[in-house]
C-alpha positions, 0 to 999 in steps of 0.5 A: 382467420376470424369465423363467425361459425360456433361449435360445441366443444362436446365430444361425442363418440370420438367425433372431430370438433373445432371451437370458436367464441360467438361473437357479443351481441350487436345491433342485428347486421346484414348476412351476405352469405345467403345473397346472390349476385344480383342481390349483393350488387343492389346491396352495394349500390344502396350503400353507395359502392360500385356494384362489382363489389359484388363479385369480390365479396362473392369470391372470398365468401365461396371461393376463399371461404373468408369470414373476416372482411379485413382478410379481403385484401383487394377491398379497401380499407374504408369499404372493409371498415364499412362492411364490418361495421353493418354485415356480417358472413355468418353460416349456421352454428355446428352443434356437432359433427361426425366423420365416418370410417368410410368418408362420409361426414356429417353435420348437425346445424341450429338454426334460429334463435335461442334454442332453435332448431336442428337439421342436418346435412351429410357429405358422401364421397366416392371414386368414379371416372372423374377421380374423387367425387364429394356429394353433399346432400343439403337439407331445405327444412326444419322437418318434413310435411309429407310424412313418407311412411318409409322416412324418420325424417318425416316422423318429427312433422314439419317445423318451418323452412330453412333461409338461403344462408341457412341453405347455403351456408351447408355448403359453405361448411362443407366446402370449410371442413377441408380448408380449416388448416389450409392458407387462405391463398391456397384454399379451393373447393371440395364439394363437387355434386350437391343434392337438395335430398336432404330434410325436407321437400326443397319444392315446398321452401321454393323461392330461397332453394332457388336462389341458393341453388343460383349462387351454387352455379355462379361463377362467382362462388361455387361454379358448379356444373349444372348436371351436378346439382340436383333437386330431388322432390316427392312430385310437386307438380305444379313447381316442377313445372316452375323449376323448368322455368326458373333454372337449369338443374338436374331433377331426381324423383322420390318415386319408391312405388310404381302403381298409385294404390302403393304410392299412395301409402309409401308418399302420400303426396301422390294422392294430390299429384298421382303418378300419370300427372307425375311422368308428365310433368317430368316429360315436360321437365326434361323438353328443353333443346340444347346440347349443354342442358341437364335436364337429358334425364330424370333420376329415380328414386326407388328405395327398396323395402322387403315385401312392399315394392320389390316383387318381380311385378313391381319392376315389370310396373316399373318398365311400363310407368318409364318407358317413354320416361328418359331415366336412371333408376337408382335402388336405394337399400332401405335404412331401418330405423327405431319402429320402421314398419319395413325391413330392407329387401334381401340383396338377392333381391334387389340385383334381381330386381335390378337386372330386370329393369337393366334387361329392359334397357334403363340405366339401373343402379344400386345405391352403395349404403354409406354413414351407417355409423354416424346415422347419414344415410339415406332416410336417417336424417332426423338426428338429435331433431325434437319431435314438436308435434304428435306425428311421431306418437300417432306413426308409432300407434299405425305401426302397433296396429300393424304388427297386431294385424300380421300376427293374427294373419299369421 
């Protein structure tokens, strides 16, 4: 099988690599990896085919992970001919990647031209009753505007938005990292949760995070179960009230404070869309009937940081922000980083924490860190990623600031 994916031949750390030749420049092709349904059946009647070849093409990209069109045995010669000839299946290029101990993988894609840019997306497997679940958290940007203050990712500012191919094809690598070996005949896919959680606000790169979230739930292609594909967002108010519209997917909040005069600093988006017009639009999110949607609840986020937002009136501000909420709160360990402002809250205080919030009746859970090693975990995504603007250098000078302060309150 002939794959149009590249990746460095540098070892680091004793990561697993695999290596192919890019292929020579040519006249630019059309990328079918990013395009949904509708969108590959228009392909193909523009260039006078039936449409159902749509679903073909679909079922060897996603589903047989198949980048060679002579391998799509039930296309004719002349149509696989033709495709060669003007497409291409191409997923962004692997710089690197690295597996961890305990499971978790991680890639750092380029995308653009020339040098471009790097993102990077991480895959978290466990065990829950269902059997093995892998959940890849997905990235939408080259950066992050809103500059959480607990966040590296946000620390580099904002590059530009990810294209649906360069969304897509995280999964479809992912989905490949297990197939390398394995006969094409044989091949099915590994992913089972995705959540659009990773670099950047998927709110904010609205239109092509929603049809690579379509081509996640097609048939098709990765027939995903709605309940198992999230968007997590700050709180965009006005395009979640879009998303309920536009698709049927679970919703995860960043919340990680539960008044707005913290809020305010830790998520500073909050100053635009503060925490009441926040609820609501999460209340109206979730006012869907039908048995089968998955908008029965929304997932919050609350990282937890020493001293900031772990105290015990914290989680009674909590209890009250959410109680006509339906939710699952999920307590998220803080993962420091080079020049964090924060610590992580004790482990003592994180169960106290959440048996309060248990005791008042909310599904409360603790997030198992996961990737430490290979820097994957929650808030880490920012890697090898160039800092192209002077946020970092300012956020480095607040924290300077800061520490002064409590040295001399102390």
């Amino acid at each position: 099988m002939s794959s149009a994916v590249v990746v460095s031949s540098e070892n680091l750390d004793g990561q697993q690599q695999s290596s192919s030749t890019p292929a020579s420049p040519a006249a630019e092709k059309v990328n079918l990896l990013g395009m949904s349904r509708a969108q590959l059946e228009k392909f193909f009647e523009d260039i006078g085919e039936k449409k159902f070849r749509a679903g073909q093409v679909m079922k060897w990209i996603h589903q047989y992970f198949v980048t060679d069109f002579a391998e799509m045995t039930n296309i004719s010669g002349k149509l696989r001919a033709k495709l060669e000839q003007i497409c291409e299946i191409k997923a962004p290029e692997v710089v690197h990647r690295h597996y961890s101990k305990d499971g978790t993988r991680k890639w750092v894609f380029r995308v653009g031209e020339g040098a471009g840019s790097l993102v990077e997306t991480v895959l978290i497997p466990a065990e829950d009753k269902t059997g093995l679940r892998k959940t890849l958290c997905i990235s939408s940007q080259v950066g992050c505007a809103l500059d959480c203050s607990f966040c590296s990712t946000g620390k580099q500012g904002f590059q530009r938005d990810l294209t649906p191919d360069e969304i897509i094809g995280q999964l479809w690598m992912a989905n490949y990292s297990y197939m390398e070996e394995v006969p094409v005949a044989e091949r099915e896919r590994s992913v089972t949760n995705v959540v659009m959680m990773g670099m950047g606000e998927p709110l904010l790169n609205y239109d092509a995070v929603l049809s690579s979230m379509h081509i996640m739930l097609d048939d098709f292609a990765y027939g995903m179960s709605k309940r198992r594909v999230t968007l997590s967002t700050s709180g965009v108010v006005p395009k979640i009230d879009q998303l309920a519209k536009d698709i049927d997917v679970a919703l995860a909040i960043s919340l990680h404070a539960p008044n707005d005069e913290l809020r305010n600093e830790l998520v500073p988006i909050n100053k635009k869309y503060p925490l009441a017009q926040l609820i609501a639009a999460c209340q109206r999110y979730i006012a869907k009937d039908g048995n089968e949607s998955a908008r029965k609840h929304v997932t919050i986020e609350y990282v937890m940081l020493e001293g900031v937002n772990d105290q015990p009136e914290h989680a009674q501000q909590m209890i009250k922000l959410l109680k006509n909420l339906p939710s699952k709160i999920n307590l998220i360990p803080f993962n420091p980083f080079p020049h964090a402002p924060y610590g992580r809250s004790s482990r003592n205080r994180i169960i106290s924490f959440q048996k309060t919030l248990s005791d008042a009746g909310f599904v409360c859970t603790i997030r198992q860190t996961r990737g430490d090693d290979i820097d994957a975990a929650c808030g880490q995504l920012v890697g090898q990623v160039a800092d192209r603007t002077r946020r970092a250098e300012q956020w480095q000078k607040k924290v300077t600031q800061r520490q002064e302060i409590l040295r001399t309150q102390g």
